[in-house]
C-alpha positions in Angstrom: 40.2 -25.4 -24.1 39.6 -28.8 -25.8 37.1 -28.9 -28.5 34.7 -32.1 -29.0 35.1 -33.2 -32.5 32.5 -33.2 -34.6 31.5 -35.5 -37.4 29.9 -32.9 -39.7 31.3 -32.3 -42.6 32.4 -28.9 -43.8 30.4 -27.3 -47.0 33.9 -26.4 -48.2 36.6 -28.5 -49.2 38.7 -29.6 -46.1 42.1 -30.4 -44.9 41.3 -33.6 -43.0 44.1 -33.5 -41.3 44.3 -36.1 -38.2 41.0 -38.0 -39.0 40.7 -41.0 -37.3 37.5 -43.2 -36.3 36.8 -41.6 -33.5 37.1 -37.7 -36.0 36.1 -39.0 -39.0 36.5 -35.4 -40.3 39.8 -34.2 -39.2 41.3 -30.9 -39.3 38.7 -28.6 -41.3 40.5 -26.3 -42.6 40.0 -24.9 -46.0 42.6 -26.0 -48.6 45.2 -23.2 -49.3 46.7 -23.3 -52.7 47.2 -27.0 -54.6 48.7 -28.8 -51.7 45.1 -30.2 -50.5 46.0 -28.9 -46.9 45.0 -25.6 -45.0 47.1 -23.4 -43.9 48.3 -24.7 -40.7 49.4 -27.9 -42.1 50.9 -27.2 -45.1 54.3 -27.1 -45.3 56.5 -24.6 -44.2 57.7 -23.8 -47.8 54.3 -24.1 -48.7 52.6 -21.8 -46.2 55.9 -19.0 -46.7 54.2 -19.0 -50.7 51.3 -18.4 -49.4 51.5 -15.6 -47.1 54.2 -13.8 -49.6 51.0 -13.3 -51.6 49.2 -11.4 -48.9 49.3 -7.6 -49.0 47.6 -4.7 -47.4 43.8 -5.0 -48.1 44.6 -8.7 -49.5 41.2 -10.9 -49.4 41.8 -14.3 -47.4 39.7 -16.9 -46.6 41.0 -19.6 -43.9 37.3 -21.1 -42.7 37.8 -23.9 -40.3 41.2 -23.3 -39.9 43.1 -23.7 -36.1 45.1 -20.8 -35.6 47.5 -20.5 -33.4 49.7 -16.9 -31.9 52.4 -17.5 -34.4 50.6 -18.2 -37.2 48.4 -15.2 -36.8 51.5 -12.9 -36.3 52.3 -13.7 -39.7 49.3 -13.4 -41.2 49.0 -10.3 -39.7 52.9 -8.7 -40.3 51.7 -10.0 -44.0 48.8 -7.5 -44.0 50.0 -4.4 -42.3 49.8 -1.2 -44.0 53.0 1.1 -44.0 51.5 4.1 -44.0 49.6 3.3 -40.6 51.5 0.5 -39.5 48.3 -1.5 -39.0 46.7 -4.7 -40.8 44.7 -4.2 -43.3 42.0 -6.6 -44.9 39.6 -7.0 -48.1 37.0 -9.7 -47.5 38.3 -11.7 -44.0 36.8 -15.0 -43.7 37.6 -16.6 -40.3 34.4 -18.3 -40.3 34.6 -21.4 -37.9 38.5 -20.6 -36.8 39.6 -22.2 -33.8 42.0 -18.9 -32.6 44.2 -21.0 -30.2 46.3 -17.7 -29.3 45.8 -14.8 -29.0 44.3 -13.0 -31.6 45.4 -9.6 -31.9 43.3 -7.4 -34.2 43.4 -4.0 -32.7 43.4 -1.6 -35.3 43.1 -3.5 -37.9 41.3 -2.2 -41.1 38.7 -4.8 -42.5 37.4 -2.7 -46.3 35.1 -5.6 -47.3 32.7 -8.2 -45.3 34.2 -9.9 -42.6 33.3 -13.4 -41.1 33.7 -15.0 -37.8 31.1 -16.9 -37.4 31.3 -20.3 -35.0 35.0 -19.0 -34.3 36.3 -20.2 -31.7 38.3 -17.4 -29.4 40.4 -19.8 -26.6 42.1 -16.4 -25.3 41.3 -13.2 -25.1 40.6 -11.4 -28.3 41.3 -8.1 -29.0 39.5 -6.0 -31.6 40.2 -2.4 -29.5 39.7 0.5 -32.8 39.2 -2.4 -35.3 37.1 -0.7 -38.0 34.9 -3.0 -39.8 34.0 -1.2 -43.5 31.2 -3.4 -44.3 29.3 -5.8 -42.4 31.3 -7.2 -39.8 29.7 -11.3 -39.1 30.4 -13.1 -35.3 27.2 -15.6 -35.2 27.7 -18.5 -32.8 31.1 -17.2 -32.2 32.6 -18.4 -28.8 34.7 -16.0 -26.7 36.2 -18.1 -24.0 38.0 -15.7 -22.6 37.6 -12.0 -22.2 36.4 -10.1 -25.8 37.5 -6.8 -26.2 36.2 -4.1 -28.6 37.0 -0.7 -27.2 36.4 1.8 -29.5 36.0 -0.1 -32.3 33.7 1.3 -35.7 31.3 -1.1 -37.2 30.2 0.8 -40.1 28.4 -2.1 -41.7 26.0 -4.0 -40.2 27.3 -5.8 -37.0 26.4 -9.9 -37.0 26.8 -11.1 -33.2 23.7 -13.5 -32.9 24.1 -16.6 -30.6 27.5 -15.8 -29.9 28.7 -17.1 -26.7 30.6 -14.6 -24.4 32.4 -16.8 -21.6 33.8 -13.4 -20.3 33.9 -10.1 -19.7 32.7 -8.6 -23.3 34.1 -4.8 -23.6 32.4 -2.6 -26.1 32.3 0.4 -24.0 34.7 3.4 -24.3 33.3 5.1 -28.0 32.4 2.0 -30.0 30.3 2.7 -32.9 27.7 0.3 -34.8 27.2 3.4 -37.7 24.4 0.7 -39.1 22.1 -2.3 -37.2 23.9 -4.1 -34.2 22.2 -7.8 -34.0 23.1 -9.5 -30.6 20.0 -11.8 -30.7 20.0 -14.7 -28.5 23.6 -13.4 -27.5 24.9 -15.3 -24.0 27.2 -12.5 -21.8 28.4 -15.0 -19.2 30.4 -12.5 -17.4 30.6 -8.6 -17.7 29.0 -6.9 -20.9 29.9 -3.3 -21.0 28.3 -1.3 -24.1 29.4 1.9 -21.8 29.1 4.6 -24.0 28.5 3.0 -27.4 26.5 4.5 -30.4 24.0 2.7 -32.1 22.9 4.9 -34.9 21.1 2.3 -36.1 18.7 -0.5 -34.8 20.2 -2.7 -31.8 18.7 -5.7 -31.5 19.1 -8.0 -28.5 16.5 -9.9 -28.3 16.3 -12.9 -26.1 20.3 -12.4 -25.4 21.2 -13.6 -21.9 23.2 -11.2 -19.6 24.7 -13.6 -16.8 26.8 -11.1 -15.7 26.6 -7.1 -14.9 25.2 -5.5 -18.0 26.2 -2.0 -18.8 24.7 0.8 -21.2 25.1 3.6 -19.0 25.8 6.3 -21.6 24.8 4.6 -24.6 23.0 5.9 -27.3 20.5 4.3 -29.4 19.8 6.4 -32.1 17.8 3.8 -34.4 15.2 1.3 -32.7 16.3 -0.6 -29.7 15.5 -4.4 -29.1 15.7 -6.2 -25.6 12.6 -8.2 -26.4 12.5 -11.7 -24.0 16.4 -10.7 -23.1 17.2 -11.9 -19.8 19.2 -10.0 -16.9 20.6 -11.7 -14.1 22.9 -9.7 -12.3 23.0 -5.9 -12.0 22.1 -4.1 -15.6 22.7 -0.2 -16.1 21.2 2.0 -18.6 21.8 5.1 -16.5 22.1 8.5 -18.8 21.6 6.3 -21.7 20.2 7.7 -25.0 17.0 6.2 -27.1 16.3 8.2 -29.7 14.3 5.3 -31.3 11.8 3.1 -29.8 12.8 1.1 -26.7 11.4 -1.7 -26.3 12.2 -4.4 -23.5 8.8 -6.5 -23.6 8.8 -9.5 -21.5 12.7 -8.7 -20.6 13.4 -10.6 -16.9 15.5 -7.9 -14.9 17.0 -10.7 -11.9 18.4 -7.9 -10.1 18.7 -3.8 -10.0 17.6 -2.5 -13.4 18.9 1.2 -13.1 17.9 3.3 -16.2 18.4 6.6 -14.1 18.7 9.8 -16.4 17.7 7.7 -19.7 16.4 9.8 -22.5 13.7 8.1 -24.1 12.5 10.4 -26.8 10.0 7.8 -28.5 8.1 4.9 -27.2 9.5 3.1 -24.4 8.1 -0.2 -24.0 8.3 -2.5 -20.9 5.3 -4.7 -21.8 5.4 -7.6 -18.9 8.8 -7.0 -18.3 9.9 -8.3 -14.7 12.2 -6.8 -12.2 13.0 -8.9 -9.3 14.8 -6.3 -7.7 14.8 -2.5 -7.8 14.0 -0.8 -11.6 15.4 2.9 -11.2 13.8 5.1 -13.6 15.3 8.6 -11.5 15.6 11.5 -13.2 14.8 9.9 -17.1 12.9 11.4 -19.4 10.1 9.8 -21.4 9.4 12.5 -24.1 7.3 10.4 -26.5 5.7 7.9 -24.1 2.1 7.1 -24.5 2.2 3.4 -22.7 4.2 2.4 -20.2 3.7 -1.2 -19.2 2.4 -3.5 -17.5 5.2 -4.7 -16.0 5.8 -6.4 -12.4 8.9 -5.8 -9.9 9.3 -7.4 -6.5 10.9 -4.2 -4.8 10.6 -1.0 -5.9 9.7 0.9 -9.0 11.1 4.7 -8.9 10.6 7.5 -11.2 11.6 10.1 -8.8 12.9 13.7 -10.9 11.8 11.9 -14.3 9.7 14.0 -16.8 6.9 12.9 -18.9 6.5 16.1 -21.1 3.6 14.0 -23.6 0.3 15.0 -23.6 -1.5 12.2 -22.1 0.5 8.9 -20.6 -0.3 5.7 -18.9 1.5 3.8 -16.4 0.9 0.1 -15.7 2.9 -1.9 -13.2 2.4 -4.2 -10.0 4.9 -3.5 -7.8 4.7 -3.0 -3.4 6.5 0.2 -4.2 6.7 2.8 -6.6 7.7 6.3 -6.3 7.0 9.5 -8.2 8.7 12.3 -5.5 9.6 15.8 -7.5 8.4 14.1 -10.6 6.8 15.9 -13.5 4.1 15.3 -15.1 3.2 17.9 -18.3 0.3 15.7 -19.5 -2.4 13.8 -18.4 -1.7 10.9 -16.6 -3.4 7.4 -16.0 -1.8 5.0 -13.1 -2.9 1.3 -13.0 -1.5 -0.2 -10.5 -1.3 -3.1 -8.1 0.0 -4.0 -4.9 1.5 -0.7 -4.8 2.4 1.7 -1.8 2.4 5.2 -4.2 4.8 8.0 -3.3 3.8 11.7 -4.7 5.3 13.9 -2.8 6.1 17.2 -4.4 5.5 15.6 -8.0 3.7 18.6 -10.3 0.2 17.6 -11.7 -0.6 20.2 -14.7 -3.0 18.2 -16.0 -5.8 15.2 -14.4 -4.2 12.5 -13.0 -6.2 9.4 -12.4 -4.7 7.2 -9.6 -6.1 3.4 -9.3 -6.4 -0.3 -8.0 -6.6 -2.0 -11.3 -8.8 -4.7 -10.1 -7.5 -7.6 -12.2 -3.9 -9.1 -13.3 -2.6 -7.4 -16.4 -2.7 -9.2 -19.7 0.2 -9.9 -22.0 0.1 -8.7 -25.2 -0.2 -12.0 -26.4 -3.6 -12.2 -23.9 -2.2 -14.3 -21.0 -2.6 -13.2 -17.9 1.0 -11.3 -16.4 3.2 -13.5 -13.7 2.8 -11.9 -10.5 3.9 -14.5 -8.6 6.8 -12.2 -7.2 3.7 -10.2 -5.1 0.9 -12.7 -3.9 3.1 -14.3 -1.4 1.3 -14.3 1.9 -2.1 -13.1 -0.2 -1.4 -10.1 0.0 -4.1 -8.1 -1.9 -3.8 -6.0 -4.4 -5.0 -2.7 -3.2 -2.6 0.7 -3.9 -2.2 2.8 -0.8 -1.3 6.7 -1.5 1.7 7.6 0.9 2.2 11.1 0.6 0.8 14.0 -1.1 3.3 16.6 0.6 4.0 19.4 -2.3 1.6 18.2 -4.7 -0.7 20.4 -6.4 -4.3 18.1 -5.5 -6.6 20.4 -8.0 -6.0 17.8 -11.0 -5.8 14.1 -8.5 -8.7 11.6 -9.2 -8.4 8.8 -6.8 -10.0 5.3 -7.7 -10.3 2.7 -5.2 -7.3 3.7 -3.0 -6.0 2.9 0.7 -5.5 6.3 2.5 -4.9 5.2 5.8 -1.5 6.1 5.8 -1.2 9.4 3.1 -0.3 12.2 4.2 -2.2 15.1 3.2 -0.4 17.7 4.9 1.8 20.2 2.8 -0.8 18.9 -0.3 -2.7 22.3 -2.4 -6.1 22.7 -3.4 -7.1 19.7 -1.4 -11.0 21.3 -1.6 -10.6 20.1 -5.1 -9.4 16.6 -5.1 -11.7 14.2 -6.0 -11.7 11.3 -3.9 -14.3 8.1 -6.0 -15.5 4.8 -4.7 -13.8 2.8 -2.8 -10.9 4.6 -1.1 -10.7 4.2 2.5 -9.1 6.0 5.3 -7.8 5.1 8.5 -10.6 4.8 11.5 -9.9 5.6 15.9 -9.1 2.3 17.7 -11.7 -0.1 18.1 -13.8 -1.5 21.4 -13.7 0.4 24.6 -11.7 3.6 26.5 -11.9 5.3 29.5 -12.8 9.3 29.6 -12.3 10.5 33.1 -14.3 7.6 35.5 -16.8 6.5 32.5 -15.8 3.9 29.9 -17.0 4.9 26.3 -16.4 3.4 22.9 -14.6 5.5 20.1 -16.5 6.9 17.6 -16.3 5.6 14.0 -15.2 8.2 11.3 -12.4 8.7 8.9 -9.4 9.9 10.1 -6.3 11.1 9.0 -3.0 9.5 9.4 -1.4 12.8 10.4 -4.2 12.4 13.4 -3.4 9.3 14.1 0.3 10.1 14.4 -0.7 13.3 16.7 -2.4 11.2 18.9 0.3 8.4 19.4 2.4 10.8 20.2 1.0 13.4 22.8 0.4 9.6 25.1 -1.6 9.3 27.6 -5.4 8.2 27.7 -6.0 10.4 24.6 -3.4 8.3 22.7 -3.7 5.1 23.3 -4.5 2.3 21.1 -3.5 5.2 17.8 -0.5 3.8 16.1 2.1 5.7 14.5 2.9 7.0 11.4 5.6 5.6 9.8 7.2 8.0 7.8 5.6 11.2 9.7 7.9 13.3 11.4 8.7 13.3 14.9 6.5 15.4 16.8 7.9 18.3 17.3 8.2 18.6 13.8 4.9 17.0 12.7 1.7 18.1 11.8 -0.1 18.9 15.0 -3.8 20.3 15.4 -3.3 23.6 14.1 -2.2 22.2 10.6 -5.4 19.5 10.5 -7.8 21.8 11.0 -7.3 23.3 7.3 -7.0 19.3 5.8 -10.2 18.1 7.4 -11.9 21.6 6.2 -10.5 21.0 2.7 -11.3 17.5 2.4 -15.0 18.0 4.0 -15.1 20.8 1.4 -14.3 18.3 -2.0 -16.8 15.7 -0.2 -19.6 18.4 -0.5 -19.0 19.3 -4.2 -19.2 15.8 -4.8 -22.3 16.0 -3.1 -21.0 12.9 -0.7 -22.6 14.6 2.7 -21.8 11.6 4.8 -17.9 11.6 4.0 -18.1 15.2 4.5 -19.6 14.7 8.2 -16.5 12.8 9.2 -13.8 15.3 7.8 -16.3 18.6 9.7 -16.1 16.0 13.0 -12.1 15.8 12.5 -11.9 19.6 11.7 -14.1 20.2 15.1 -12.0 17.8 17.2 -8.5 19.6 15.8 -10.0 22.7 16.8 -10.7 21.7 20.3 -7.6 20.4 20.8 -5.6 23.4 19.5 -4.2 25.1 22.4 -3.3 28.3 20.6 -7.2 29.1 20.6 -9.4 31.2 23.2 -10.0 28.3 26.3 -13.6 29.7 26.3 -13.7 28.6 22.2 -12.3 25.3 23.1 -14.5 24.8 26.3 -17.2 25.9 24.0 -16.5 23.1 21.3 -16.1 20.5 24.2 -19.2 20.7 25.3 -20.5 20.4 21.7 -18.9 17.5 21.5 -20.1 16.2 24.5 -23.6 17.2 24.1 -24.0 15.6 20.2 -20.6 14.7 19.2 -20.3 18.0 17.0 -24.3 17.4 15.9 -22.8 14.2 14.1 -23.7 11.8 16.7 -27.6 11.1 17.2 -27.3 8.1 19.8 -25.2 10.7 22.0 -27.5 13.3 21.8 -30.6 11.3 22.2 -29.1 10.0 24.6 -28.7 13.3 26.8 -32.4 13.5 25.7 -33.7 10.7 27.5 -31.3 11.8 31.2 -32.9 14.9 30.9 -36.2 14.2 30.1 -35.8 11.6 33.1 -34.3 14.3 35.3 -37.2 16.3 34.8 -39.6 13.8 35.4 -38.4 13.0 38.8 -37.7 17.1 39.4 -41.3 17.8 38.5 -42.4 15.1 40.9 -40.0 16.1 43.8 -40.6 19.7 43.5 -43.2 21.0 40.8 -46.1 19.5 40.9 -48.7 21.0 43.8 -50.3 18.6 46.0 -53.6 19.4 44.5 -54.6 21.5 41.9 -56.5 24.7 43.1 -59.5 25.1 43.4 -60.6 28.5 42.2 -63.1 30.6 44.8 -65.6 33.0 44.1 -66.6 36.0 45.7 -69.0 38.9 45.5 -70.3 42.4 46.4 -73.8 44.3 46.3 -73.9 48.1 46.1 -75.9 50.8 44.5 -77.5 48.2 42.5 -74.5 46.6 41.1 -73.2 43.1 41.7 -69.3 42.5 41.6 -68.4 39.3 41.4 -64.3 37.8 41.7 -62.6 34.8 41.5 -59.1 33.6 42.6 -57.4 30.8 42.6 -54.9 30.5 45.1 -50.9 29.4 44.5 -50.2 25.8 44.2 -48.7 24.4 47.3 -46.8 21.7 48.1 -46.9 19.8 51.6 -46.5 16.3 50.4 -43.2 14.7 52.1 -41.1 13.3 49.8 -41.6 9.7 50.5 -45.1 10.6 49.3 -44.2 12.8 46.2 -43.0 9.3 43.6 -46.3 8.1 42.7 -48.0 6.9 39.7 -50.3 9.6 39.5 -47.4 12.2 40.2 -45.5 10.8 37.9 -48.5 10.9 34.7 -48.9 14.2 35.0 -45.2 14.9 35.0 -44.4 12.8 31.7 -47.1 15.6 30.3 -44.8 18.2 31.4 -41.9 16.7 30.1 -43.4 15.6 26.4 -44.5 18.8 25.8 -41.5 20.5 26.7 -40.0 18.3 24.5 -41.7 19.5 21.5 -41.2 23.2 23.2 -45.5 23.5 24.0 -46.8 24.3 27.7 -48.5 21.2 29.5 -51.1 23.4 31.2 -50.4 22.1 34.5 -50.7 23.8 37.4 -47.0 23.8 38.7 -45.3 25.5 42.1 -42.7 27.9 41.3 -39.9 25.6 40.9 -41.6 23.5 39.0 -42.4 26.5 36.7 -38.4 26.6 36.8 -38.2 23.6 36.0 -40.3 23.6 32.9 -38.3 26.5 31.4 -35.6 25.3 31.0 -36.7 21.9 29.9 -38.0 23.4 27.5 -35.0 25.4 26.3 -32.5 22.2 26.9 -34.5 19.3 25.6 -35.8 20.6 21.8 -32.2 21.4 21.5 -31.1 18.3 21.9 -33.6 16.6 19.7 -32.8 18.9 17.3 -29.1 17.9 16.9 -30.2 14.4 17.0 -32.1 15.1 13.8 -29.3 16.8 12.5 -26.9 14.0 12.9 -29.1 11.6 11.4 -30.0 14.7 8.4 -25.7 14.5 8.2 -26.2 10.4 7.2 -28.6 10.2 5.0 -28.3 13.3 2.7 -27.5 13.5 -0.7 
């Protein structure tokens, strides 16, 4: 590695070494002893003085001095303590050292401050179970080539702002910062590994930049934790990783899979407008003293599948097209405002009200601009939440805000009479325009329906299916929820509808519990052929143009019966007759029986015809017309008058079902 020289001038007094009018500074090493030189280019005599005087725990100071492998062997066999056979240091300074070796300070003892800042590492350094006394200083250092710390104990503060890490940085395997860790504005080019480091107290990286894989998976953070603005761009792991303080990674860039799976977070964790363009893994971690989480955005999927949020009341914020919560538990109240999202619950346990919703606006920053979500409005999408599945999930504490349900799954849900379904939410509908029932086209009838419904019906094919699409991640039929298991949902659901005192809602879950039960082959044929004709008569009483519908055929059947057959040529003439005896007059009348002789090209009149519209008006209303009628036409009139109130009356009850309150 060849560095640019630089023309400015050293606060400390300098070699000069090599200057020259293109390095008007020259070497800038710090003078060492009376010769005006620095250690590297003194003489050899010189230089052999100098490091006689170094002994175990010996203070040295060799700022801006180039280094090379030999001369750092010596300085180092010049240190080395016989009773451990290691080097040993007072105050170090190897502030704005060029190392052009290998420097080799594994196990080395440093009992006072130590400085390396703007050193310059050409080679891999090694610093494996160095232990740093005191506060241990690598600002603007440059590692060029791999940095290794393994197991080393920083027991002062630990100084590694705007250092440079070209390679692989290793301060996995037991390293220990026993005080603050500052890695602010830190570049990791390649690999960092923190693998199972302490922090007992704060660790700050804030606004570092991890080119390469960054790993914390087992980490602990016992004092505050700082990723604030730090920037991820290849795979970062904080799986099983301990933050006993606060977390916070606000406005942190996550490029690709962010995995903090079975993280402990026992204070706040904060991801305020933090971005993951990939996955962010949040399995099985547990958020102990979490009030907030959020908002944050992620352009795949956020999971918290097996985590625990044991706080009293939390909130969740985040725009993402997927986020799951399967087998998770929640032990307080819970608040999710979400966007964009396709919500997973299944088998997640609710102890307390949970409040799912479409927050209806981009989340703010905290510093009150509006959060990027450029990641999700690709194609418009909009920026509705759709519930996927409440399999196993307790529904007695769910409130459900402005949610797509077209494709949940309710089945395998609990106390589904007590979810509370607000404005807003929609569920899926029956195919649009026309089908075909037997010979006769009809249209399908507009209600909600379940997706488990839909599925059913894709699936059993023919006429009955067509035009229902599949569920996606329903099971296959055989295993799948068939009419049997519906009929409990739709009574459920109709049942929540009615204690909110939404009657119209509730309509279309009672029509979908009607149809399940007419389609459910393990009930009595005669039930089922029972129900059909309900449903053909009125649509389940739900359906007023069906059932007026049939009012107006029969009424028109009648009419042209009663003209055919019941009504008398004339009407009859009543005739009187009388007897005399003993004084006494008796008098009788009788009218004789209607007849009918007309042929029937005579029988369609407009006179027939008014006096059979009275027959049929008032056996609409169930009230005798008074007309003189032959005997079937007295037939006739019965059971108009039993058939047609009926259907008038479930017309008014389907329209009762739409408008009350």
């Amino acid at each position: 590695m060849t560095a640019t020289p630089s023309t400015a001038i050293p606060s400390w007094p300098h070699c000069g070494e090599g200057a020259s009018a293109a390095d008007p500074v020259g070497c800038k090493g710090i003078h060492v002893g009376t010769g005006g030189r620095c250690l590297a280019h003194m003489p050899p005599t010189d230089r052999a003085a100098y490091l006689a005087t170094l002994a175990p725990g010996s203070d040295i100071d060799l700022r801006g001095t180039t280094i090379d492998g030999p001369l750092l062997n010596d300085i180092l066999t010049a240190c080395i303590d016989p009773a451990v056979g290691k080097p040993c240091f007072g105050r170090a300074n190897f502030a704005a050292v060029t190392f052009t070796g290998i420097p080799r300070f594994g196990s080395a003892t440093f009992t006072d401050d130590t400085y390396f800042d703007s050193a310059t590492f050409t080679k891999d350094a090694w610093f494996d179970s160095a232990t740093f006394t005191r506060d241990a200083n690598f600002r603007s250092a440059t590692f060029a080539h791999a940095a290794h710390f393994r197991s080393a104990t920083f027991i002062g503060n630990a100084f590694f702002s705007s250092a440079n890490f070209a390679r692989d940085a290793h301060f996995d395997s037991r390293v220990t910062f026993a005080r603050d860790a500052y890695f602010s504005s830190t570049a990791f080019t390649r690999r960092a590994n923190f693998g199972s480091a302490t922090f007992t107290g704060s660790a700050r990286f804030g606004s570092a930049t991890f080119t390469g894989n960054a790993i914390f998976g087992s980490a602990t953070f016992a004092g505050d934790t700082l990723f604030d603005l730090a920037t991820f761009a290849r795979h970062t792991s904080f799986g099983s990783a301990t933050f006993t303080g606060n977390a916070r990674f606000g406005l942190a860039t996550f490029t690709r899979r962010a995995n903090f799976g079975s993280a402990t977070f026992t204070k706040d964790a904060n991801f305020s407008s933090a971005t993951f363009t990939k996955d962010a893994n949040f399995s099985s971690a547990t958020f102990e003293g979490l009030q907030h989480l959020g908002p944050m955005a992620c352009g795949s999927r956020v999971s918290f599948d097996g985590a625990r949020f044991p706080g009293t009341q939390v909130t969740i914020e985040a725009a993402a097209p997927f986020i799951t919560f399967e087998r998770t538990a929640f032990e307080g109240s819970v608040v999710l405002r979400l966007r964009y999202a396709t919500v997973e619950l299944s088998r997640a346990t609710l102890t307390a009200p949970m409040a799912l919703q479409t927050w209806p606006v981009p989340f703010n920053r905290p510093n009150g601009t509006v959060m990027d979500e450029s990641l999700l409005t690709a194609g418009n999408t909009p920026p509705a939440v759709r519930l996927a599945s409440l399999d196993g999930v307790d529904a007695a504490h769910l409130v459900l805000t402005d949610v797509n349900l077209a494709r949940c799954q309710f089945t395998g849900a609990f106390h589904l009479d007590q979810v509370q379904i607000g404005f807003g939410c929609h569920f899926a509908e029956p195919p649009t325009g026309w089908c075909r029932r037997g010979l006769l086209p009809a249209r399908w009838s507009r209600r909600k329906v379940l997706s488990e419904e839909q599925h059913w019906r894709a699936q059993t094919g023919g006429r009955a299916g067509r035009g229902w699409p599949a569920g996606p991640h329903h099971a296959a039929p055989e295993r799948g929820a068939g009419p049997e298991d519906l009929i409990g949902v739709y009574q459920q659901l109709r049942k929540a509808f009615e204690e909110a005192g939404n009657e119209p809602d509730a309509a279309d879950f009672y029509y979908g519990e009607m149809e399940m039960r007419r389609h459910d082959r393990q009930r009595p044929r005669a039930e089922r052929r029972l129900l059909w004709a309900y449903w053909l008569a009125s649509g389940y009483g739900l359906r007023a143009s069906r059932a007026l519908s049939w009012l107006v055929a029969a009424m028109g059947v009648t009419l042209l019966l009663m003209m055919l057959f019941g009504l008398p040529d004339d009407a009859p003439i009543p005739q009187s007759s009388g007897t005399y005896g003993a004084g006494v007059v008796t008098v009788s009348t009788k009218t004789t029986d209607p007849v009918l002789t007309l042929p029937l090209e005579r029988r369609v009149s407009a006179g027939r015809a008014e006096k059979a519209a009275l027959v049929v008006v008032n056996s609409v209303v169930f009230r005798s017309s008074g007309q003189n009628l032959t005997l079937p036409g007295t037939v006739i009139e019965m059971a108009s008058r039993i058939g047609e109130p009926v259907l008038l009356g479930l017309a008014a009850l389907a329209v009762r079902s739409r408008v009350k309150r």
